[in-house]
C-alpha positions in Angstrom: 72.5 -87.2 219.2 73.3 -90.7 220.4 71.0 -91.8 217.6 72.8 -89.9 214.9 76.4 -92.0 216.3 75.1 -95.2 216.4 73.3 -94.6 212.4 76.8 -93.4 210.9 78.3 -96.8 211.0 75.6 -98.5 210.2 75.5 -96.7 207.2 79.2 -96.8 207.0 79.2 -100.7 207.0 76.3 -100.7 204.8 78.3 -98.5 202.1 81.4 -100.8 202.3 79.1 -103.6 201.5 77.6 -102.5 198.7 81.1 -101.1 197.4 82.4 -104.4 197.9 80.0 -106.1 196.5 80.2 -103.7 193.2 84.0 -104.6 193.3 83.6 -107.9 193.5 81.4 -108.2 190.7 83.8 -106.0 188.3 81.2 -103.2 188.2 83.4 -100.3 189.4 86.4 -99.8 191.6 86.5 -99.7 195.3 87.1 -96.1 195.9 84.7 -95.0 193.2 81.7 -97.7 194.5 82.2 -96.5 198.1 81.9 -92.7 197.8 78.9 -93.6 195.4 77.3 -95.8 198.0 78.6 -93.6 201.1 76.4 -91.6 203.4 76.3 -88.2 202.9 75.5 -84.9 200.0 76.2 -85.4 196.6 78.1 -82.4 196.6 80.3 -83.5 199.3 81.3 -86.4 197.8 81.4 -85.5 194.4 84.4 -83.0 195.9 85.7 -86.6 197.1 85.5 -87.6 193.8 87.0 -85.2 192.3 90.0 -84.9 195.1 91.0 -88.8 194.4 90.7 -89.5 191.0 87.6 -91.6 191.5 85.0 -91.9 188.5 83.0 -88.6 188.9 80.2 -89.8 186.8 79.9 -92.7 188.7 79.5 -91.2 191.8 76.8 -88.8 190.8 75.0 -91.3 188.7 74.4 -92.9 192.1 73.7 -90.2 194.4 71.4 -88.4 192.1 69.5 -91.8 192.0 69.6 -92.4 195.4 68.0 -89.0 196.0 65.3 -89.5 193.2 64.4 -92.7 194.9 63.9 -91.0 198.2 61.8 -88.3 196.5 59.3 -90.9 194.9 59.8 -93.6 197.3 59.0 -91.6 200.4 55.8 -90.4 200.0 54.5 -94.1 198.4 56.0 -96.1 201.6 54.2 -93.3 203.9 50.8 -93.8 202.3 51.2 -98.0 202.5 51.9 -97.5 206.8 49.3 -95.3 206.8 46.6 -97.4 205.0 48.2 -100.5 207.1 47.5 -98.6 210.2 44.0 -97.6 209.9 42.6 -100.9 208.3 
C-alpha cells in the first residue's frame, strides 16, 4: 500500500508535466492535456472530460494510445530483460 501512495504523485507530477509541456507548446489546453496525460481508466476520465467541457477526443486519443503502447510494449521490454539476464 505504501508503494501505491508514494507512485500516485509521481505520476501526478509526471501528468502535470507533460500537460504543461503540451500547453506550452500550443498543442491543447491545460485541462484537456492533463486528464489525457493523467493516471488512471480511460473511462474514468473520459467522464472527466465530459463533466468539464474538456476536448473528449483528445483525451481518448491519448489514453487509448497509452493503453496500445502498454499492450505492445510490454511484452517486447519483458523479452529484452530477459535475454539481458541470461547472456
Amino acid at each position: 500500500m505504501s508503494a501505491g501512495i508514494a507512485y500516485a504523485p509521481v505520476l501526478a507530477v509526471l501528468a502535470a508535466g507533460f500537460s504543461g509541456l503540451v500547453t506550452v507548446l500550443g498543442l491543447g489546453e491545460r485541462v484537456p492535456a492533463f486528464l489525457a496525460f493523467a493516471p488512471g481508466g480511460q473511462a474514468e476520465m473520459t467522464v472527466l472530460a465530459i463533466v468539464t467541457g474538456a476536448d473528449l477526443g483528445f483525451v481518448i486519443t491519448h489514453h487509448l494510445t497509452r493503453i496500445l503502447l502498454v499492450i505492445v510494449g510490454a511484452p517486447v521490454v519483458a523479452k529484452v530483460i530477459a535475454q539481458r539476464r541470461t547472456g
